[in-house]
C-alpha positions in Angstrom: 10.1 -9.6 9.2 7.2 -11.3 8.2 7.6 -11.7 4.6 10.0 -13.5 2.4 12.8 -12.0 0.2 15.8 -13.8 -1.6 18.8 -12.5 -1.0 19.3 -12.6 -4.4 16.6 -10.0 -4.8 16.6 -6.1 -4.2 14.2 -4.6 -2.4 15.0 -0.4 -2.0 14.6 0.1 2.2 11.8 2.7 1.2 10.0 -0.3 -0.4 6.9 -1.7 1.7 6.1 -5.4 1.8 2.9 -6.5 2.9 2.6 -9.5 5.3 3.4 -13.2 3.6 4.7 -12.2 0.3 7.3 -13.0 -1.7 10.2 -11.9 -3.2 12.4 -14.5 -5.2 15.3 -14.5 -7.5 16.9 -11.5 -9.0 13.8 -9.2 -8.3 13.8 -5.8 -8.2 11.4 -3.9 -5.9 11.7 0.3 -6.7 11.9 3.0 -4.1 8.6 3.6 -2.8 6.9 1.0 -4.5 4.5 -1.2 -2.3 3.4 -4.4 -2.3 0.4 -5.7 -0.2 -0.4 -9.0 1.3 0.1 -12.7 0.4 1.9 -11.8 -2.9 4.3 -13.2 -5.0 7.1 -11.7 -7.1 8.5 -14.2 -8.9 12.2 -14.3 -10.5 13.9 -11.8 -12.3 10.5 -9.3 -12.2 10.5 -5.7 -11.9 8.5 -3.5 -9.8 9.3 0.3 -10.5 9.4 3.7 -8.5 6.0 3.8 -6.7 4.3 1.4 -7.8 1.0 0.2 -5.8 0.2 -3.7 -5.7 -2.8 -4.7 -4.1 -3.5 -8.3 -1.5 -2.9 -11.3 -3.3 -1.1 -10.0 -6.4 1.1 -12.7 -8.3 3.9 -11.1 -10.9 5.2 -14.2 -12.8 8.9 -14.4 -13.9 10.3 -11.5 -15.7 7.2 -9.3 -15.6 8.1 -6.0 -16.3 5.7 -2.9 -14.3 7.2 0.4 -15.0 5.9 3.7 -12.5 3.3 4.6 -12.1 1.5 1.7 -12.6 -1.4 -0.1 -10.1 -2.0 -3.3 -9.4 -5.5 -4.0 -7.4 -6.2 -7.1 -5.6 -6.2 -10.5 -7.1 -4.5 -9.4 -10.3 -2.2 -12.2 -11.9 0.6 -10.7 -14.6 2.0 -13.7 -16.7 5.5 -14.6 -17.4 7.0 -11.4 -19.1 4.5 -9.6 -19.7 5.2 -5.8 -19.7 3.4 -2.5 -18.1 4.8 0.2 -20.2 4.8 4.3 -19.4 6.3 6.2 -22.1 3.3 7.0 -24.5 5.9 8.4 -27.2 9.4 6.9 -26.3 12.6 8.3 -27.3 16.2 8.0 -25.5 17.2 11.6 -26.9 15.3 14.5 -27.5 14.9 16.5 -31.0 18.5 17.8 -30.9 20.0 14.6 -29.9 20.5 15.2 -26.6 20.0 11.6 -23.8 16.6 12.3 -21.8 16.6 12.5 -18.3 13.9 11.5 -15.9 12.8 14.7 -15.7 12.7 15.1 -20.2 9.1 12.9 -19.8 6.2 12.3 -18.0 5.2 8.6 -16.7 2.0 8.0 -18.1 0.8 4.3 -16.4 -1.7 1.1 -16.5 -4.3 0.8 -14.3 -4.9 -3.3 -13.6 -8.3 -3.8 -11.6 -9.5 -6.4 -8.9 -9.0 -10.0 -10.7 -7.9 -9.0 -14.3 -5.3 -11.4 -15.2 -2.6 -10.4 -17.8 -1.5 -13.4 -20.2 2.2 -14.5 -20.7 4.1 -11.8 -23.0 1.3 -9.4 -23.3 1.8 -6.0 -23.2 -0.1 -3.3 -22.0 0.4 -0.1 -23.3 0.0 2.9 -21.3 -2.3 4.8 -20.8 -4.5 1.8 -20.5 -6.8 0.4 -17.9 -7.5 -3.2 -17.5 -11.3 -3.5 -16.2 -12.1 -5.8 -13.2 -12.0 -9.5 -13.4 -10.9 -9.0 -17.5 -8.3 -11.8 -19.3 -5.8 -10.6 -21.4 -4.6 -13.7 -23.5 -1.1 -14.1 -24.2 1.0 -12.3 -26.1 -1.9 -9.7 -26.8 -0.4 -5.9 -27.1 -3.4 -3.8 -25.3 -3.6 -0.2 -26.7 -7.2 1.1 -25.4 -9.1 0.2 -22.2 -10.6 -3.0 -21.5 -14.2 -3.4 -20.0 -14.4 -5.7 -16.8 -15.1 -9.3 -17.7 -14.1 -8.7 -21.0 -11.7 -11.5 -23.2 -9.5 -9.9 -25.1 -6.7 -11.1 -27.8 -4.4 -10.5 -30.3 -2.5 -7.8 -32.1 -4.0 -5.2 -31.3 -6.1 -6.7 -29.0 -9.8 -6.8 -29.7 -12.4 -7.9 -27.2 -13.4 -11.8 -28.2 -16.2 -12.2 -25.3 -16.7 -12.6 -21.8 -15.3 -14.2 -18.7 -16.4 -14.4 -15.2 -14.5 -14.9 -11.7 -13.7 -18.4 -12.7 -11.9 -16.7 -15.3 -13.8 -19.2 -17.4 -15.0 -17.8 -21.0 -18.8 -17.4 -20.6 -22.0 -18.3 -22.8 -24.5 -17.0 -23.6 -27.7 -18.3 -21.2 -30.7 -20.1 -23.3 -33.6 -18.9 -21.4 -32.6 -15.3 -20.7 -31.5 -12.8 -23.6 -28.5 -10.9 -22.6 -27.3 -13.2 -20.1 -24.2 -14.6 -19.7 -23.4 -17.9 -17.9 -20.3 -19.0 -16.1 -20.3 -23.0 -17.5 -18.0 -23.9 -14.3 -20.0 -22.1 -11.4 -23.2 -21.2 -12.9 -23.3 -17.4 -12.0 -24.7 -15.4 -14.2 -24.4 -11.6 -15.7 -26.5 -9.3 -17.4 -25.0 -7.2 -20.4 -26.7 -4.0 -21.5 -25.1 -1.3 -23.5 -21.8 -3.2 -24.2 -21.5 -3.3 -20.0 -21.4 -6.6 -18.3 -22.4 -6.5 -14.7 -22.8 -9.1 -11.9 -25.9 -10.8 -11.1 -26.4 -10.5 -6.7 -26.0 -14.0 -5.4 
């Protein structure tokens, strides 16, 4: 085995782990749910029925991702911070009868390469959470975010930019409608609302 798992942990048998991850305290890992490389699940988090998780994927303590949900490369999801998939949730149905798995269909959140997800914020699906994007904490996401886009609060609303440094970016002084990374000095062009990397 070349990955970690506590035995406090569950991890269903159908469950794949990808090479030096994780698994700590009192996590649950679903039936068919899979996990790539290098990640981390940390305590008491929850990865649901067929899940994907991509390379290098860290789920802080107590995140909640509920099926379908998928996770690309790089993504970080804060300290219980929850992946919903019920668009209308009830626990009975009109004549008060307790839904089943099959009474509703999983509708989930797609989280692309880098996005980070702040601690206690919610995503609520259908979403899609654009590439390299910051979710700040404890903001409740109800439409798709763009990649590289800040957004916050309740619900949230995009507030800028950030790059790969995950650093808020500003606005370049010789170039209109460029962004500047203030840590690495990368820039990015923005036309049309879209914010797209500049080729190194």
């Amino acid at each position: 085995m070349n990955y970690r798992v506590q035995p406090t942990a569950q991890v269903d048998d159908s469950a794949t782990i990808g090479a030096g991850s994780s698994v700590w305290e009192l996590a649950q890992i679903r039936e068919g749910a899979t996990l790539g490389e290098g990640c981390v699940v940390g305590r008491g988090a929850y990865v649901g029925t067929g899940v994907r998780v991509g390379n290098n994927v860290k789920l802080q303590n107590y995140a909640l991702v509920y099926e379908p949900a998928e996770l690309g490369d790089g993504v970080f999801v804060g300290p219980a911070v929850v992946l919903t998939n019920d668009h209308n949730p009830r626990s009975v149905d009109p004549e008060g009868n307790q839904k089943r798995g099959g009474d509703w269909e999983a509708v989930g959140v797609k989280v692309a390469e880098g996005a980070s997800l702040g601690a206690r914020s919610v995503c609520v699906a259908p979403v899609r959470v654009g590439r390299w994007a910051m979710v700040a904490a404890g903001a409740v996401v109800t439409r798709d975010v763009p990649d590289f886009a800040l957004v916050v609060g309740v619900p949230a609303r995009q507030v800028g930019w950030v790059g790969r440094a995950g650093e808020r970016l500003v606005a370049a002084a010789d170039e209109p409608g460029v962004w500047e990374c203030p840590r690495s000095g990368a820039r990015y062009d923005e036309k049309d609302g879209v914010l797209t990397e500049r080729a190194a």
